[in-house]
N, C-alpha and C positions, 0 to 999 in steps of 0.2 A: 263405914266401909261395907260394913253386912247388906244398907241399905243400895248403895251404889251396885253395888257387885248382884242384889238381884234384880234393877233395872236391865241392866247390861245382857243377863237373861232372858230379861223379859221381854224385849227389845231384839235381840239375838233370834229369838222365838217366835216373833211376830214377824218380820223380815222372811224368815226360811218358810212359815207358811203361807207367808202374801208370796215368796215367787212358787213354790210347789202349786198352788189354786190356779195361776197362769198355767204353769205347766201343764196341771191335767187341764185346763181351759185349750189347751194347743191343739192337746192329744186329741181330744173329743172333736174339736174342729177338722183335723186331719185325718179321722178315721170316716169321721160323715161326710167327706167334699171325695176322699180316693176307693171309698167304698160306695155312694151313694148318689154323686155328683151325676146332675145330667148336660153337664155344660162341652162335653164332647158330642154327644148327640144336639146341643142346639147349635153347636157350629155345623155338623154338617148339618141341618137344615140349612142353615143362614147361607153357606157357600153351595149346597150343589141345587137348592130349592130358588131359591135367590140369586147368586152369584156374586159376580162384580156389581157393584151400586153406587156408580159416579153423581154427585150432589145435582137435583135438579131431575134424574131420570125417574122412569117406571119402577126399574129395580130399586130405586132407593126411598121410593114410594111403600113399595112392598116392604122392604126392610123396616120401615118404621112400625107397619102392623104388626110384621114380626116382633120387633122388640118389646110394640104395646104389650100384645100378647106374652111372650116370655117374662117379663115383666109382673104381670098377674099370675101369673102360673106359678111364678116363684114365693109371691107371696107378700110381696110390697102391702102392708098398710093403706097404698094410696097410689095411685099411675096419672100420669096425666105426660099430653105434650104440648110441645112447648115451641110457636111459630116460627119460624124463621125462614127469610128472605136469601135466597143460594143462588150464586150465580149456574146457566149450563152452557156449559162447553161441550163440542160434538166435535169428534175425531175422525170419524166421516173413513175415506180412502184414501192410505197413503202408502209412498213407496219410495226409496232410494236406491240408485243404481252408483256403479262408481267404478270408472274406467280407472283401474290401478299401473296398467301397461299401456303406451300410447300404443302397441304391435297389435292389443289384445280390444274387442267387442268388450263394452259397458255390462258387466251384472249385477241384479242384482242381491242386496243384502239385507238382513232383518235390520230394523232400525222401530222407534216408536219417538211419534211426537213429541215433546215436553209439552206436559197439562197446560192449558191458558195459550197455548199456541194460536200466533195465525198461519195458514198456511197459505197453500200457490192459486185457493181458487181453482184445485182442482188443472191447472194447466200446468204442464213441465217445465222447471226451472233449472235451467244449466248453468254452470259455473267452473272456474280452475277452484282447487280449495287450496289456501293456504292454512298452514301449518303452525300453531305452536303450540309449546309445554307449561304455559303459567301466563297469570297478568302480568309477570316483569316484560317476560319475553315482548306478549300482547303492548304495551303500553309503548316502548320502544320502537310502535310500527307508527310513518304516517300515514295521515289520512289517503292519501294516494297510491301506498301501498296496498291498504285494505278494500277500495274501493271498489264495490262490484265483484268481490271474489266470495268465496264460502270459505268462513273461519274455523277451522276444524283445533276445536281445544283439546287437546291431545296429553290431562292432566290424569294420571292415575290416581284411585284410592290409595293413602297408605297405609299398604301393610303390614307394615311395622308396628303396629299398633294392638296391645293384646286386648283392651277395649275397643271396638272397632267403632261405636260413637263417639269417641274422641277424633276420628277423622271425620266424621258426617261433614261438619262445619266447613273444612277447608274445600273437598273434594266439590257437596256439595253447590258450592257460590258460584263453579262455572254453570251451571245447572239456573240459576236465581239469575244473577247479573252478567252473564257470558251475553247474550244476546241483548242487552240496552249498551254496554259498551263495546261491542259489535258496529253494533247499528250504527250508534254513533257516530263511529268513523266510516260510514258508508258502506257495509257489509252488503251482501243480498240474501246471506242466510246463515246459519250456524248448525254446526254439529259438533258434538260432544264426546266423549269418552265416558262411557254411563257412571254414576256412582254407585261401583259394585265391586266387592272383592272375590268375585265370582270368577273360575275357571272355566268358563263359558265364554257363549256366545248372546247371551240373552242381552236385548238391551231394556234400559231400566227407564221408565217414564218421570214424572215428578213435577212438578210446580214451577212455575214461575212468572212472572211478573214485566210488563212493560212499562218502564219511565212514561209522563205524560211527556216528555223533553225531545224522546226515538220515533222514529216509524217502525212500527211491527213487522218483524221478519221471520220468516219459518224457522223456528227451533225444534231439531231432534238428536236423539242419543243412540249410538250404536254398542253391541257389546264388545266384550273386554279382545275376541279372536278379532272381532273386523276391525277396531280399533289397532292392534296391532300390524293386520295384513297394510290398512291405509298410510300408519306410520312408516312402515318400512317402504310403501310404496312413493310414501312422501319425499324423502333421503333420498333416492333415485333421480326422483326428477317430478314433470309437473303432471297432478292427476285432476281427475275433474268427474263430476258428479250431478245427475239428475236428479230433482225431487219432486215429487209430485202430492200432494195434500189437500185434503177438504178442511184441515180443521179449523174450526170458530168461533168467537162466542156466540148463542144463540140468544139466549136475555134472561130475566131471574124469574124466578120459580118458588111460589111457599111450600117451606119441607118443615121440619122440626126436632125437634132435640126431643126425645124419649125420656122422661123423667118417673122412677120409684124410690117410693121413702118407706121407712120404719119411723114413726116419732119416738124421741125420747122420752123415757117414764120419769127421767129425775130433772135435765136440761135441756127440754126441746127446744129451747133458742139455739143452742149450739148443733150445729152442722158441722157432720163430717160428710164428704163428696167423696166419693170412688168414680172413674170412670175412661173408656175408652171413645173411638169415635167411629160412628154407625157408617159412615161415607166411605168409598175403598173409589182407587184409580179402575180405569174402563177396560184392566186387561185381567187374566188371571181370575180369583176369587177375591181376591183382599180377607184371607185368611187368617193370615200371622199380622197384615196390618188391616184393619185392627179386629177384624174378628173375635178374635184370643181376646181382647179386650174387654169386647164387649158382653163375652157370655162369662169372663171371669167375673165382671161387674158385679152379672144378671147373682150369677151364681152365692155372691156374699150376701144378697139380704134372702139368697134360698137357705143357707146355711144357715143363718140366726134366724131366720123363722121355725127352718125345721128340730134345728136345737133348742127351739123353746128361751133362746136367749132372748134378755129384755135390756138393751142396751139403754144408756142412760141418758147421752145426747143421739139426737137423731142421725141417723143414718140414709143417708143418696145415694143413690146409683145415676151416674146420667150417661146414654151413648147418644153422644154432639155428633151431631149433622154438620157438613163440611170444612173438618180437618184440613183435607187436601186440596181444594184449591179454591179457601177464603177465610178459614179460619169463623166464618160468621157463627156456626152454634156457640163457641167459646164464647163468643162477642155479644150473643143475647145472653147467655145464660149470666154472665158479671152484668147486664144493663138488668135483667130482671133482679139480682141480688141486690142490686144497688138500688132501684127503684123500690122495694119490698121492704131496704133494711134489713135483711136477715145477715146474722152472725157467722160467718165460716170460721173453725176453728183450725181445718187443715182441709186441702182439697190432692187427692189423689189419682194419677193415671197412669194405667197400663197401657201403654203404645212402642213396645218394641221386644214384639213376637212372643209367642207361646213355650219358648223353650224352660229348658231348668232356670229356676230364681236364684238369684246366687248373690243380693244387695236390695235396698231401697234408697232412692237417691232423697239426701235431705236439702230442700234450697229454703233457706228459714233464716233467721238469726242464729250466732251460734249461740247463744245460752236452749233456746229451745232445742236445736240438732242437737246437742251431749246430753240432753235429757233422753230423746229416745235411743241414743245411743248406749241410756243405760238399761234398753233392755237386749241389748244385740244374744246376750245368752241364751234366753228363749229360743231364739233365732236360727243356731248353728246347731239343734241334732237336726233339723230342715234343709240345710247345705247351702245358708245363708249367711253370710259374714262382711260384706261391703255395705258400710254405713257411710263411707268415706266422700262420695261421691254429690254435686250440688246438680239434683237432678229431677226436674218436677217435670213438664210437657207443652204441648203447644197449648191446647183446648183450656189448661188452666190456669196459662199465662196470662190473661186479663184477672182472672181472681189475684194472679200473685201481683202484677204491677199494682194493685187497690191494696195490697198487705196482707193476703193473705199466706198462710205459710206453707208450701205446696212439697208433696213427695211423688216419686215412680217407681214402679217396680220393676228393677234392673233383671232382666235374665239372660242365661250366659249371651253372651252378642258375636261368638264365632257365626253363626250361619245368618245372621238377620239379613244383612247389605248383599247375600246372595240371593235372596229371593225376593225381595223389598222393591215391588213397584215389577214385577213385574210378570209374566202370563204363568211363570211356574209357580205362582203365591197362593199355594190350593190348598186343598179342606190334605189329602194325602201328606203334603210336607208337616204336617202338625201330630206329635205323640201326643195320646191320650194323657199320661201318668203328668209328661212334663206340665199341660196346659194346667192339668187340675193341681198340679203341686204351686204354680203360681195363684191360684185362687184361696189355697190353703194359705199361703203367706198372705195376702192381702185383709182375708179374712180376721186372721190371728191380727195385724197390725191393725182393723178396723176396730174388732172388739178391746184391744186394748186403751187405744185412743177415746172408746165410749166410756169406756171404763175409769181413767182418771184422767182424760182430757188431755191438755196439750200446755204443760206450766213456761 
């Protein structure tokens, strides 16, 4: 019993000082990234030096020296990049007008193409728009209804939602597939209702894609007021709309994925990945997408370098080149792991803005997600508590469909779909305190995972 009873202590005792050594490992992380942190200053480089940097341009040419450079700076072991092949699209001049009153003269409204657009050739296209609220509505139409008109998807974000990317998915799909099934039924163009839960007028640009099956049609998005002026104007009776566009695709371009490591001292086969994506859409900064990302990246192996930390598996930082409209950095960086053979043990990304961190999303198995969920304590004097969530990103969804077991760092998502995609997504909308408190948690969850891995 004597003997038992002092395992139980000894045991008790080892426990309380393995999580206190985390602890002060937290503290010491947290006080060197919100005291010392230069990843506020390299976002404004990246956004007022750089700016917007659509995959395929100048700026995003630049961005990548950027990154090489910040990258070195920080103190990476090793830099290197990494080729890849990006489509460019050109947005060229465009405009929408839109007679709301037959009594009343055509004006017009802010509007922005949806990325991967074709547009008018630059010559004026007029149309009645017809009106609906969802694909039931939409599907219920024939083809001789739709034919030759401008389909105005007239689907709100909802928000009702106190995650607001819990709606991405539905609001977003008129965005993705409104204009191939459009088309389909013989549309001559689409406009949207932006995916924004914004109290504005901004409208919000974003991705999408043409069936090989459709003829390409101008696709763009207005914000949340002209969106409402055109519905009400809809309900009245019949309006009609000019559009006029350059945009294109113009052909591919070699860019590259920015790649720094730290090697491990005890398991450099194993790879942990951190990272955001270096590509932003052609309005705005691309600030909070993904900016915030990418200098958080940069920022964790500045962190374990300047703290003299010697992580045990190795440590990546990557900001993947075009996120937004090809997904291709994600696309080499899993063909070079696979070609290479190298081991990911977990791959991580920040891509949904700079604000306070308040979760890390686990999409894993669940014997692995309750494992790290048994360090969520750690976690909350941070103002971190949402383990709950299956949430990894786009860039490292080819690592995850090969098995890899993928996280993201959830921060609060009240403001994100306001400013996300669109010309007010600038270096200003970003707090200092919050960007580097998400780098602090990244940090802490990267040194932990070097530390005993991922069982």
């Amino acid at each position: 019993m004597k003997k038992l009873l002092l395992l139980f202590v000894a045991t008790s005792w080892s426990i309380g000082s393995f999580a206190q050594n985390d602890s002060l490992l937290f503290r010491k992380v947290s006080d060197e990234i919100l005291l010392r942190s230069p990843c506020y200053e390299n976002l404004r480089v990246l956004c007022k030096q750089i700016g917007n940097r659509l995959s395929g341009t100048k700026a995003a040419a630049k961005a990548v020296d950027w990154g090489f450079d910040a990258m070195k700076a920080a103190g990476a072991d090793k830099v290197w990049l990494q080729p890849v092949d990006v489509p460019h699209w050109v947005r060229g001049k465009e405009s929408l007008m839109l007679r709301l009153d037959a009594k009343k003269d055509y004006e017009t409204v802010p509007m922005l193409s949806l990325g991967n657009s074709q547009g008018t050739d630059g010559k004026v296209m007029e149309g009645s728009i017809l009106m609906v609220n969802n694909f039931d509505e939409f599907n219920k139409l024939s083809k001789e209804e739709v034919k030759g008109r401008i389909v105005f998807f007239n689907h709100r974000f909802p928000q009702e939602l106190v995650n607001t990317f819990e709606g991405y998915g539905s609001a977003g799909a008129y965005r993705w597939t409104g204009p191939n099934l459009a088309s389909a039924k013989g549309a001559s163009a689409v406009i949207i209702r932006s995916v924004s839960t914004g109290v504005d007028d901004f409208p919000h640009t974003g991705s999408m894609r043409y069936a090989d099956t459709v003829k390409p049609i101008p696709a763009l998005a207005i914000g949340n007021f002209s969106a409402d002026r055109l519905e009400a104007a809809c309900k009245k009776g019949e309006t009609k709309a000019k559009i006029q566009s350059q945009c294109r695709m113009v052909d591919t371009v070699k860019s590259f994925n920015v790649i720094g490591e730290i090697k491990g001292s005890e398991h450099p086969d194993q790879i942990i990945v951190v990272g955001g994506h270096l590509d932003s859409w052609d309005v705005g900064e691309g600030a909070n997408d993904d900016g915030t990302g990418c200098v958080q990246s940069i920022e964790v192996i500045r962190a374990i370098k300047d703290l003299k930390i010697q992580p045990k598996r190795t440590v990546r930082a990557v900001l993947f080149m075009n996120e937004e409209n090809g997904l291709r950095g994600g696309l080499a960086y899993n063909d070079s792991a696979k070609a290479n053979k190298e081991r990911h043990i977990i791959a991580i990304e920040t891509d949904a803005g700079g604000f306070s961190p308040r979760g890390i999303g686990l999409e894993m198995d669940a014997a692995k997600a309750q494992y790290l969920r048994g360090f969520r304590k750690l976690f909350l004097p941070y103002g971190v508590y949402d383990f709950e969530h299956d949430e990894g990103g786009a860039d490292i969804s080819p690592l995850h469909r090969e098995g890899v077991p993928v996280a993201g760092l959830m921060p609060d998502p009240q403001r994100y779909f306001d400013l996300h995609h669109t010309p007010n997504d600038v270096f200003e909308n970003v707090n200092h305190r919050e960007l580097k408190l998400g780098a602090v948690i990244l940090t802490q969850f990267v040194c932990l995972l070097s530390e005993y891995g991922l069982k």
